[in-house]
TORFI-538645 format. One record per residue (C-alpha): residue in one letter; y, z, x. Coordinates in nm, 2 decimals, decimal comma, m for minus. Example, Ala and Ser with C-alpha at 12.3 -4.5 7.8 and 13.67 -1.06 7.14 Angstrom:
BEGIN
+---+--------+--------+--------+
| r |      y |      z |      x |
+---+--------+--------+--------+
| a |  m0,45 |   0,78 |   1,23 |
| s |  m0,11 |   0,71 |   1,37 |
+---+--------+--------+--------+
***
This chain:
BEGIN
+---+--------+--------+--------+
| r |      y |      z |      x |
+---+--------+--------+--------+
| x |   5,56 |   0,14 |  m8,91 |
| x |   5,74 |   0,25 |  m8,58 |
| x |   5,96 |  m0,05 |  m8,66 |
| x |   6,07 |   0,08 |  m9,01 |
| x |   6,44 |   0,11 |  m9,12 |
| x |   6,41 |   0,51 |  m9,27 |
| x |   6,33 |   0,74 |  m9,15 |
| x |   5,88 |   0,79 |  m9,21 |
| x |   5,75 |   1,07 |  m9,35 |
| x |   5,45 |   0,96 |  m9,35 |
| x |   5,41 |   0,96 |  m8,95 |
| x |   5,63 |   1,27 |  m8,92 |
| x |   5,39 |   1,54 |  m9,06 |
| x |   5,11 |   1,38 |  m8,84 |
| x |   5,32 |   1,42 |  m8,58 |
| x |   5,41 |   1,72 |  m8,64 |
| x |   5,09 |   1,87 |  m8,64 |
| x |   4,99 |   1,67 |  m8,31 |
| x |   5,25 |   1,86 |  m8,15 |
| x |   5,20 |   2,21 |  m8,25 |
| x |   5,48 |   2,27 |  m8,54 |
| x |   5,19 |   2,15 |  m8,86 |
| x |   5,25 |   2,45 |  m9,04 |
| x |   5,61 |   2,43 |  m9,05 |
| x |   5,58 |   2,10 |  m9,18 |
| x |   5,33 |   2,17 |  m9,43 |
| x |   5,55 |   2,39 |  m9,56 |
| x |   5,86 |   2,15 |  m9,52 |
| x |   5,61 |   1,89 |  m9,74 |
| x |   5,53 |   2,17 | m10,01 |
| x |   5,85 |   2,34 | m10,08 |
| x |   6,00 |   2,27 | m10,41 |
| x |   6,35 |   2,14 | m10,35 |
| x |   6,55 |   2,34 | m10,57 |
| x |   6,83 |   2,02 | m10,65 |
| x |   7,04 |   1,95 | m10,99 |
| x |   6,95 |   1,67 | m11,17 |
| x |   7,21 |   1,44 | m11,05 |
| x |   7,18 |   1,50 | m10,70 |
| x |   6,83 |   1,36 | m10,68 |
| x |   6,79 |   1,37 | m10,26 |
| x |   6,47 |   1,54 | m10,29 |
| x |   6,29 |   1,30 |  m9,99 |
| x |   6,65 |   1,34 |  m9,81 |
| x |   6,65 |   1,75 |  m9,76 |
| x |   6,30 |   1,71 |  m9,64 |
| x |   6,41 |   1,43 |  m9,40 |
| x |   6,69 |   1,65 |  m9,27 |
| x |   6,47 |   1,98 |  m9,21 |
| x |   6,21 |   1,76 |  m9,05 |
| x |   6,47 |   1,64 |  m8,78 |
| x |   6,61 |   1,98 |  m8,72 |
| x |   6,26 |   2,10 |  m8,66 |
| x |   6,14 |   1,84 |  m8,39 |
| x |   6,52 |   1,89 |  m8,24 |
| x |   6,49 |   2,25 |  m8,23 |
| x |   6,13 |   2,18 |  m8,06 |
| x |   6,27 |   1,93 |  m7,78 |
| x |   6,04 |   1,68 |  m7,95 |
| x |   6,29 |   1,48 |  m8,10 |
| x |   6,27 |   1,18 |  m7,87 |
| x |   5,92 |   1,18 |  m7,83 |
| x |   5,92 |   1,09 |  m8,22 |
| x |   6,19 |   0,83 |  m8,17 |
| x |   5,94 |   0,70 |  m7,93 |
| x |   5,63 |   0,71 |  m8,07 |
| x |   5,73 |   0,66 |  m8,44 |
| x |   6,05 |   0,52 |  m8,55 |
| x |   6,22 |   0,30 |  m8,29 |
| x |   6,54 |   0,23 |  m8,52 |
| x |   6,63 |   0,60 |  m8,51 |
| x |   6,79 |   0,52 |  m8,13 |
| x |   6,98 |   0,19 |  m8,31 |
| x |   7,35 |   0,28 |  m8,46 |
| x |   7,24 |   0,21 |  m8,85 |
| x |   6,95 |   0,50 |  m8,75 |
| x |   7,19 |   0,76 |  m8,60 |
| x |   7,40 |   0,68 |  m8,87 |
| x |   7,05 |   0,76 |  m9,11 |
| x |   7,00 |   1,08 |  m8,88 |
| x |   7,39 |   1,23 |  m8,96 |
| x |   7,34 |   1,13 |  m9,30 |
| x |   7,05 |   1,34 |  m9,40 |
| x |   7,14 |   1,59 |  m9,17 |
| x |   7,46 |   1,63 |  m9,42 |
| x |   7,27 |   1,58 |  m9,71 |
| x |   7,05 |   1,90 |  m9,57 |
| x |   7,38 |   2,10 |  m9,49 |
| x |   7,51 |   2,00 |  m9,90 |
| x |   7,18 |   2,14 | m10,03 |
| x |   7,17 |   2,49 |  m9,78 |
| x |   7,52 |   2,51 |  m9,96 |
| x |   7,36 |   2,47 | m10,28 |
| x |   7,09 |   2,74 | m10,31 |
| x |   7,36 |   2,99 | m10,07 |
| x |   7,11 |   3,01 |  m9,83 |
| x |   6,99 |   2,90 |  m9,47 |
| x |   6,64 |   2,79 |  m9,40 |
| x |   6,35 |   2,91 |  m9,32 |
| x |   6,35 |   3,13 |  m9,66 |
| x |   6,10 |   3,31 |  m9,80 |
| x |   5,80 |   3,11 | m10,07 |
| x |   5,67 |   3,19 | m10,35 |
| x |   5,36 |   3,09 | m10,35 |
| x |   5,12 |   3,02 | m10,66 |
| x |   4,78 |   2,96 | m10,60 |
| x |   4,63 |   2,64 | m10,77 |
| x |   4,28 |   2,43 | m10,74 |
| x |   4,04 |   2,52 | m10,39 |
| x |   4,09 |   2,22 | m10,18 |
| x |   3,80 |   2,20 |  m9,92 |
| x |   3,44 |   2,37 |  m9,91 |
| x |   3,42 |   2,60 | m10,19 |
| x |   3,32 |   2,86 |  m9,95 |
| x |   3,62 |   2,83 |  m9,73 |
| x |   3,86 |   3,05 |  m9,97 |
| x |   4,16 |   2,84 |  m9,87 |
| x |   4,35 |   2,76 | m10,19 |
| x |   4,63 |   2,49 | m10,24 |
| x |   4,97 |   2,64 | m10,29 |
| x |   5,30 |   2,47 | m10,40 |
| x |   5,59 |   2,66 | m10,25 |
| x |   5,92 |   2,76 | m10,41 |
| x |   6,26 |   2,83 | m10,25 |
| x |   6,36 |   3,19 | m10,34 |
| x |   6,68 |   3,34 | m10,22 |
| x |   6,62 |   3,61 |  m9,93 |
| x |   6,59 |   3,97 | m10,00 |
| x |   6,63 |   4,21 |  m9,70 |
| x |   6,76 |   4,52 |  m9,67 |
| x |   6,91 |   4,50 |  m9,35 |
| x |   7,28 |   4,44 |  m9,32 |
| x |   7,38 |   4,11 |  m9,26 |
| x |   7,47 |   4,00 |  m8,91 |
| x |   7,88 |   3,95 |  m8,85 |
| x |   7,96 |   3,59 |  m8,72 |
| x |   8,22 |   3,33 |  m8,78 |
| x |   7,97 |   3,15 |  m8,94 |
| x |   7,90 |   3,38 |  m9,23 |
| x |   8,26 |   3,48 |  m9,25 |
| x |   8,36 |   3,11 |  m9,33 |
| x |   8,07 |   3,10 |  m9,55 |
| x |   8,16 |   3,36 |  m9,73 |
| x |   8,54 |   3,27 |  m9,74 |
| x |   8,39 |   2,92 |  m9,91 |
| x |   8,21 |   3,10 | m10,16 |
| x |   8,50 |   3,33 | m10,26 |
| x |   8,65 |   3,03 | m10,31 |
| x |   8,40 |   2,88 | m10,52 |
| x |   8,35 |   3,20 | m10,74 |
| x |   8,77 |   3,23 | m10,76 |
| x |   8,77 |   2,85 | m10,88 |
| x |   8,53 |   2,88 | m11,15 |
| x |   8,72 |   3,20 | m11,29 |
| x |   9,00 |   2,99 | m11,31 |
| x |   8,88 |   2,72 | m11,49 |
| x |   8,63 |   2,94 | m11,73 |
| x |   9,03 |   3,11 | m11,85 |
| x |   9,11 |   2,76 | m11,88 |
| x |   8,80 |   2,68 | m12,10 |
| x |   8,96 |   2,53 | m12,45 |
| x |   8,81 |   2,64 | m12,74 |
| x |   8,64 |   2,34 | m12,87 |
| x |   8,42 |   2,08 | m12,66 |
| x |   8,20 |   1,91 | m12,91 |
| x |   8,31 |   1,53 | m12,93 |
| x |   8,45 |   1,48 | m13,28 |
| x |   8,40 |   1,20 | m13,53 |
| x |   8,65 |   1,04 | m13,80 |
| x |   8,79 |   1,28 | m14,06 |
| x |   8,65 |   1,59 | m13,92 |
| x |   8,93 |   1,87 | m13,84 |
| x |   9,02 |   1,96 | m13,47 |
| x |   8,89 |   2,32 | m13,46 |
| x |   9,05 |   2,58 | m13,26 |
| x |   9,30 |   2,36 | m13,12 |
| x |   9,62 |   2,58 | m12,95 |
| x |   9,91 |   2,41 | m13,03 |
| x |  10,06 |   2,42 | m13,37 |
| x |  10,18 |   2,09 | m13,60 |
| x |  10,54 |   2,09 | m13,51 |
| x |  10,49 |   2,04 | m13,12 |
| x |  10,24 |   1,80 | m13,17 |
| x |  10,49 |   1,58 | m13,35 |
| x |  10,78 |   1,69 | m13,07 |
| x |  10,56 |   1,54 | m12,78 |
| x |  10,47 |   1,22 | m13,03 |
| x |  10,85 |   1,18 | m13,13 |
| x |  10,93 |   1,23 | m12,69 |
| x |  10,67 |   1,00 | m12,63 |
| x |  10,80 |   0,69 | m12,89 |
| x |  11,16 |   0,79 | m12,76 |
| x |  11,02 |   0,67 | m12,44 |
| x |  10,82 |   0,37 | m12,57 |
| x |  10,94 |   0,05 | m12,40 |
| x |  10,80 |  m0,30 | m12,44 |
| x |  10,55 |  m0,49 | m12,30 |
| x |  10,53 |  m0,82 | m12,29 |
| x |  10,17 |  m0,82 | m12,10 |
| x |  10,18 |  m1,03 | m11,84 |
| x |  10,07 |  m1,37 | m11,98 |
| x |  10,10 |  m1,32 | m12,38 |
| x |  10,50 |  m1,18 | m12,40 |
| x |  10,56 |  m1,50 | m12,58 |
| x |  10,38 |  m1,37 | m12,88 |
| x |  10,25 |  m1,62 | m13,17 |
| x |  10,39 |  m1,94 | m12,94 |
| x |  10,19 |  m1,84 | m12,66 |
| x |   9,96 |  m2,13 | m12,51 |
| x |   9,63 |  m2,15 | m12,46 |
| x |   9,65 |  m2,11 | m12,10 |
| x |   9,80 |  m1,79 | m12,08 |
| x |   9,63 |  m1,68 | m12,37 |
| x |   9,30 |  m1,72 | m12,24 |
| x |   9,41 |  m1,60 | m11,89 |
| x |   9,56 |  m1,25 | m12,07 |
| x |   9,19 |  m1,24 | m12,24 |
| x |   9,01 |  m1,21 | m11,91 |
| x |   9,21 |  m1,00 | m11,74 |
| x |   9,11 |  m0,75 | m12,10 |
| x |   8,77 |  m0,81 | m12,00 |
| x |   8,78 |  m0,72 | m11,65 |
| x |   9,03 |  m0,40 | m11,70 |
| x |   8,75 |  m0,13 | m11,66 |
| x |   8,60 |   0,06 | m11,34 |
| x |   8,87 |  m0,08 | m11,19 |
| x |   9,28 |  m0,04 | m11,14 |
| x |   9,40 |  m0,20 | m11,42 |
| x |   9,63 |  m0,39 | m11,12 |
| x |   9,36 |  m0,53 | m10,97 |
| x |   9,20 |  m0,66 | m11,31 |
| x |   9,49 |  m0,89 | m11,39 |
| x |   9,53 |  m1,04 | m11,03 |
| x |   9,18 |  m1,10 | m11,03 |
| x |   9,22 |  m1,29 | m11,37 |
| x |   9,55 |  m1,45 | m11,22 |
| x |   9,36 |  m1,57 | m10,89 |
| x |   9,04 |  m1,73 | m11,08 |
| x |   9,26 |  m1,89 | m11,31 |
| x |   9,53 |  m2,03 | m11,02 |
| x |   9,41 |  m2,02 | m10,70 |
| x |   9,02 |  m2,08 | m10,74 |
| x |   9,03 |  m2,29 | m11,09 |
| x |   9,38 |  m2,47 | m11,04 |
| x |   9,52 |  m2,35 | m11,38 |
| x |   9,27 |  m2,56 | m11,62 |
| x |   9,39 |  m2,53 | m11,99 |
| x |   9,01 |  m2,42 | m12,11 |
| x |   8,88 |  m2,16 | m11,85 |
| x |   8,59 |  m2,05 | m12,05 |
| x |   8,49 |  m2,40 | m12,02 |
| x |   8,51 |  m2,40 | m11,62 |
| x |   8,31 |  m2,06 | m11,62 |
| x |   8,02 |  m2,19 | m11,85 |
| x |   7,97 |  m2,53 | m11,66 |
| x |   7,69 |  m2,33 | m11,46 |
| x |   7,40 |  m2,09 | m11,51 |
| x |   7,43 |  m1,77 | m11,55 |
| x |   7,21 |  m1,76 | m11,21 |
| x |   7,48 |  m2,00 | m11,09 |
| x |   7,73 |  m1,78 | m11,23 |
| x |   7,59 |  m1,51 | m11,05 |
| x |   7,56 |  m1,61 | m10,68 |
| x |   7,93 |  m1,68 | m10,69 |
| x |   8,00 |  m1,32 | m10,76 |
| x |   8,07 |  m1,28 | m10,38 |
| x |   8,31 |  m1,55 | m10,36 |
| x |   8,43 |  m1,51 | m10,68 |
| x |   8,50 |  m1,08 | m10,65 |
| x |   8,59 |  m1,07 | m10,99 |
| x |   8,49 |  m0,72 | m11,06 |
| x |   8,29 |  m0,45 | m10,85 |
| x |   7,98 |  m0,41 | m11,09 |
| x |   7,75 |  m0,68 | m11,13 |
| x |   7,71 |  m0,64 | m11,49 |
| x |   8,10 |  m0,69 | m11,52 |
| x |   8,08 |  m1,07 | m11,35 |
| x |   7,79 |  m1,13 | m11,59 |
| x |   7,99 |  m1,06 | m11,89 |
| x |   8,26 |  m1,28 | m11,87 |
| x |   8,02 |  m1,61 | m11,82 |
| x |   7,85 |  m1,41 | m12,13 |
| x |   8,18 |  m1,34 | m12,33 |
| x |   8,33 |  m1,70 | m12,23 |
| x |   7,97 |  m1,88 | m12,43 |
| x |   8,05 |  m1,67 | m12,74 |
| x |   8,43 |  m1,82 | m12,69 |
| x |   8,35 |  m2,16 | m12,60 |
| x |   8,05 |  m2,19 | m12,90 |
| x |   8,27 |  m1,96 | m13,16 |
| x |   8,61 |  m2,03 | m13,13 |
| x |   8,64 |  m2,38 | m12,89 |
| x |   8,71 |  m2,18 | m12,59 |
| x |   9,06 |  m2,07 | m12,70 |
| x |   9,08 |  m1,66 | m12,77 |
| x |   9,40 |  m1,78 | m13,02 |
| x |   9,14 |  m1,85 | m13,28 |
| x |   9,00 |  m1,47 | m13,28 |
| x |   9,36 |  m1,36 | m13,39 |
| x |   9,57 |  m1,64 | m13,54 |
| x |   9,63 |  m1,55 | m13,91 |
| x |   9,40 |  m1,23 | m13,89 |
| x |   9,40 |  m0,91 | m13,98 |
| x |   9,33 |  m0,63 | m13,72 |
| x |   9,04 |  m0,52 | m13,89 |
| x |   8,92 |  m0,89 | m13,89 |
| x |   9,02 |  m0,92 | m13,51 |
| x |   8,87 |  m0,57 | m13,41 |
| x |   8,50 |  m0,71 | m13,60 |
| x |   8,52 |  m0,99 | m13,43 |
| x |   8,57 |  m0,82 | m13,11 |
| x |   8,31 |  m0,63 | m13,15 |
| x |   8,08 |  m0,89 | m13,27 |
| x |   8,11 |  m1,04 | m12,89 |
| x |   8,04 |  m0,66 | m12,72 |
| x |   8,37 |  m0,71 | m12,54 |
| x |   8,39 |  m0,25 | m12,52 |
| x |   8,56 |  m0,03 | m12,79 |
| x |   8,83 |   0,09 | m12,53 |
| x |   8,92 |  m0,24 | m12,45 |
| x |   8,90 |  m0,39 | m12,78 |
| x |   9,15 |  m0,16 | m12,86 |
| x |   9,35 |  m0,21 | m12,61 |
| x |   9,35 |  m0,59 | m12,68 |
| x |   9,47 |  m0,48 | m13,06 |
| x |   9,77 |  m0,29 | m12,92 |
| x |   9,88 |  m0,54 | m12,69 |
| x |   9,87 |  m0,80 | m12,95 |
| x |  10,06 |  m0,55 | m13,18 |
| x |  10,31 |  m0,50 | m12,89 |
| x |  10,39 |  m0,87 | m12,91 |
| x |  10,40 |  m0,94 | m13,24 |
| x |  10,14 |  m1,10 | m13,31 |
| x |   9,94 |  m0,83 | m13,53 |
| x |  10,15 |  m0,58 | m13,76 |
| x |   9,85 |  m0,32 | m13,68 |
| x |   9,79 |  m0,18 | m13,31 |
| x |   9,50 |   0,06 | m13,41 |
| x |   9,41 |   0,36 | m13,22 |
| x |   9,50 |   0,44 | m12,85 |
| x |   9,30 |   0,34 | m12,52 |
| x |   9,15 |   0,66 | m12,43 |
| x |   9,14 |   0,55 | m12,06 |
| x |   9,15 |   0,87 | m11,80 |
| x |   9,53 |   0,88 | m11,74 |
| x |   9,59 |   0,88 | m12,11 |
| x |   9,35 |   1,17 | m12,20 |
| x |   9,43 |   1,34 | m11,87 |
| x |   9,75 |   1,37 | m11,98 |
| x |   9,69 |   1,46 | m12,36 |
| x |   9,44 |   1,72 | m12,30 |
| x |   9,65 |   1,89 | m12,04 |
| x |   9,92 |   1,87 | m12,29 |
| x |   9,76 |   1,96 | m12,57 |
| x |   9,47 |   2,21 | m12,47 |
| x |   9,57 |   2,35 | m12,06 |
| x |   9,23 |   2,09 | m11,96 |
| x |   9,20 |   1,71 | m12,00 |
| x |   8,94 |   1,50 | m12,17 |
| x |   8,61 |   1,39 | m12,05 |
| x |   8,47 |   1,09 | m12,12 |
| x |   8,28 |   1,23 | m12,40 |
| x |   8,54 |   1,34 | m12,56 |
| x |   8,70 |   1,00 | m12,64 |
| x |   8,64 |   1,03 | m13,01 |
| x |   8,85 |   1,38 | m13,03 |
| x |   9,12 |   1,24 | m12,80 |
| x |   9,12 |   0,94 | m13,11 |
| x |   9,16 |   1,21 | m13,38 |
| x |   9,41 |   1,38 | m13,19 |
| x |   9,66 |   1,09 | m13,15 |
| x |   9,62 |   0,97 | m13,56 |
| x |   9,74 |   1,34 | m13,60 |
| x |   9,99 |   1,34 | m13,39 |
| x |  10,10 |   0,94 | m13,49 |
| x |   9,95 |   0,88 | m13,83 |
| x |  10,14 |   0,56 | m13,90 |
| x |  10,09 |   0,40 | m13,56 |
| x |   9,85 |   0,58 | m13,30 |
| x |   9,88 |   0,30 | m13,06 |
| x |  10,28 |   0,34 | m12,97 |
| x |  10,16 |   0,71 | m12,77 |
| x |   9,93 |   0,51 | m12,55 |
| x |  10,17 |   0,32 | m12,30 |
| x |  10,40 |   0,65 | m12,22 |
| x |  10,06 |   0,83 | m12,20 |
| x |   9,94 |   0,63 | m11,97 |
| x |  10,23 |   0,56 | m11,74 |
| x |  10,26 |   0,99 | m11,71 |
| x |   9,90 |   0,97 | m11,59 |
| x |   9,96 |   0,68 | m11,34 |
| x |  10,29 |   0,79 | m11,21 |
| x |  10,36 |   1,20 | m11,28 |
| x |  10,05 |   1,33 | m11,40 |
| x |   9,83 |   1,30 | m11,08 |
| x |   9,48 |   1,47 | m11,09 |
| x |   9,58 |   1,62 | m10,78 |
| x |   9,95 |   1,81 | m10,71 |
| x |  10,13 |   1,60 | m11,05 |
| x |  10,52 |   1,64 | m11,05 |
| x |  10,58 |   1,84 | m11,34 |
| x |  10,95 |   1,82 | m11,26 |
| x |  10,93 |   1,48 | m11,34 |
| x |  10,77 |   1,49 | m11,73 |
| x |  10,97 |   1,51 | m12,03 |
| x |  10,66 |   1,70 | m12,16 |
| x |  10,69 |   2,01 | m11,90 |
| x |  10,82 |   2,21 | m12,20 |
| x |  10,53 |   2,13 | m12,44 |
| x |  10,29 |   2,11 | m12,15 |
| x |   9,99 |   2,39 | m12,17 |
| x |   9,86 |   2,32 | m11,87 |
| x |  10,19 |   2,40 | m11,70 |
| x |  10,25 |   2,71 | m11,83 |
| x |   9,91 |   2,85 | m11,76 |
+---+--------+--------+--------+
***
C-alpha cells in the first residue's frame, strides 16, 4: 500500500501512534468535520491535518518512506498542496484555527467492561477564552477578510428582491419593484434594438437545404455548458473538416454503436460532458428513424406548437427547444417564436434590470412570466438584445453601464 496514488489513511493513524502523536490522530480520525453539503472533502481536511501534524513532528519523511512512496513524485506533492488548501478553505470555514476545543458525547463502552473507557465522537466547537487575542499580521488579515465577508453579505441581503419562489404559468409576479410603464420602456428599447439573424447555416429560411439545415440543428444541440461560439464551430468542424460535408449527417453519426460513438468522444471533442456527445448519436436515431435524417421534416408546414411537441418528444432541453423556435421565427420559417432562452446573460441582465439581482437558474420559469409581461405578443424578439447586453456590456464582473441603453431603467445601477 506504500505504492498507492493518495494519500493512506489507513497507514497514517498506525503510524502515528508508532511514533508518539496517537492521540492527536485519534482525535484527527473522530472529529466531526463541520462542512456544507456541497463541499463534501470530509477525507480531504483530515488528510490535510494529518500532514501538518507529522510535518510539525519532523516525521514527515519518515512517512513518505515507510508508507506512501508517491508522496516524493510530482502528482503526490501536487496531492500534498492540494489538501493542504483544502484544510486552509475549511479553517476559513468554521473561523477558526486548529487544535479547537471537542465536545465530546459519550456513546457504547468499547473494551473490558471494567476498563471505564467509553467511545466518544468529537465535535468542532468554536473556541471560547477569555483571554485577549494575540496581535499579529496574521489575525489582522484574517480579520480584514472577515469584515469583508460580513460587509459583502450586508450588501447583498439590501439587495435581497422581494420574491424568490420560481413561478409557474399564469401566476402574478408578486412584489416585483418596477411599475408597468418601464417594463414596456425597456421591451420597446430592447425591439428598437432588435436586429436580424440569419443563424449561421439556416438565414435562407424555408429554401434552406438539408445540409445546412441539419448542420444548424447540431450546433442547437450542442449550445449548452458551453460558449455558444464554440458550439457552432464544433458543429461546423464535424460536419466539414471530420465528415467532409455529407448531405445526411445523422446518417454518418449512427453508422456506429453508441459504444463506438463514445470512444470517439476524444477525437471527436464535440462537447465537454460526456452525456452531451451521447445525445447527439441519441438525438440523430430519433432523426434518422422519425423524420429520414433531415430536421426539415420537424418544421416544414408546422405549427410551433406542433414543432415545440415534437421537440420535446426527442428530449432535445426546454431552453434549447426554445431557442430552436425563435431562430426558426427569426428566419421565417415559423410565424410564432415562443418564449425567450433564459440562458445566464439573458436573465443576468433582466433581473438586474428589473429587480437590483439576476436570476438563478431556478428561477427560469419567473424570468418566462416576466418577458410575456413585458412582450405579450412576441416574448422571443427581447431575447437576442438581452443576450448580447449580457455577452458584451453586462459582465458579471465590472459591466460597462456607460455602454447600455438600459442604464436609465437599470435597478441594479442605481442601487
Amino acid at each position: 500500500m506504500a505504492g498507492t496514488k493518495t494519500f493512506p489513511l489507513k497507514l497514517a493513524y498506525p503510524f502515528a501512534e508508532k511514533n508518539g502523536c496517537g492521540r492527536e490522530a485519534e482525535i484527527i480520525r473522530r472529529t466531526e468535520i463541520l462542512w456544507p453539503k456541497e463541499k463534501n472533502y470530509t477525507s480531504s481536511v483530515r488528510r490535510g491535518q494529518l500532514i501538518e501534524l507529522f510535518r510539525g513532528r519532523g516525521i514527515f519523511d519518515k512517512f513518505l518512506a515507510e508508507c506512501w512512496n508517491q508522496g516524493r513524485t510530482k502528482p503526490g506533492k501536487s496531492q500534498i498542496r492540494q489538501k493542504l488548501k483544502i484544510l486552509s478553505d475549511y479553517r476559513e470555514y468554521i473561523r477558526q484555527d486548529w487544535p479547537v476545543p471537542l465536545k465530546i458525547k459519550s456513546t457504547d463502552r468499547i473494551g473490558k467492561p471494567d476498563n471505564g473507557i467509553r467511545q466518544a465522537s468529537f465535535t468542532s466547537i468554536p473556541a471560547e477564552s477569555n483571554k485577549p487575542e494575540k496581535v499579529s499580521s496574521v489575525n489582522q488579515d484574517r480579520k480584514k477578510y472577515l469584515h469583508r465577508i460580513d460587509s459583502r453579505k450586508e450588501k447583498k441581503e439590501e439587495r435581497e428582491p422581494v420574491y424568490k419562489r420560481s413561478m409557474h404559468r399564469g401566476e402574478k409576479l408578486p412584489g416585483i419593484r418596477i411599475s408597468r410603464v418601464v417594463l414596456k420602456e425597456v421591451a420597446n428599447k430592447l425591439i428598437k434594438h432588435h436586429k436580424p439573424d440569419d443563424w449561421h447555416w439556416l438565414g435562407a429560411g424555408a429554401a434552406v437545404s438539408k445540409k445546412d439545415a441539419n448542420k444548424f440543428f447540431l450546433g442547437a444541440i450542442l449550445d449548452y455548458q458551453i460558449p455558444a461560439a464554440t458550439a457552432w464551430e464544433n458543429s461546423r468542424r464535424l460536419t466539414e473538416d471530420i465528415f467532409n460535408n455529407p448531405d445526411d449527417i445523422w446518417a454518418r453519426v449512427t453508422s456506429c454503436s453508441k459504444n463506438d460513438w463514445m470512444s470517439r468522444r476524444t477525437k471527436y471533442r464535440l462537447h465537454r460532458f460526456p452525456i452531451a456527445h451521447e445525445r447527439v448519436w441519441r438525438i440523430g436515431n430519433d432523426v434518422v428513424r422519425d423524420y429520414q435524417g433531415d430536421v426539415r421534416n420537424i418544421w416544414n408546414n408546422q405549427s410551433a406548437e406542433v414543432v415545440l411537441k415534437r421537440l420535446n418528444t426527442m428530449r432535445v432541453g426546454k431552453q434549447i427547444s426554445q431557442m430552436i423556435l425563435g431562430a426558426l421565427f427569426d428566419v421565417g420559417i415559423l410565424r410564432c417564436g415562443g418564449d425567450v432562452k433564459a440562458d445566464i446573460h439573458v436573465r443576468r441582465v433582466l433581473g438586474r434590470v428589473t429587480r437590483g439581482r439576476e436570476f438563478d437558474l431556478a428561477e427560469i420559469p419567473q424570468v418566462v412570466e416576466l418577458t410575456r409581461k413585458m412582450h405579450p405578443e412576441e416574448p422571443w424578439l427581447l431575447d437576442q438584445q438581452l443576450y448580447l447586453l449580457g455577452k458584451q456590456v453586462c459582465f458579471p464582473n465590472n459591466p460597462v453601464c456607460s455602454r447600455c441603453y438600459l442604464s436609465n431603467e437599470c435597478h441594479w445601477r442605481q442601487q
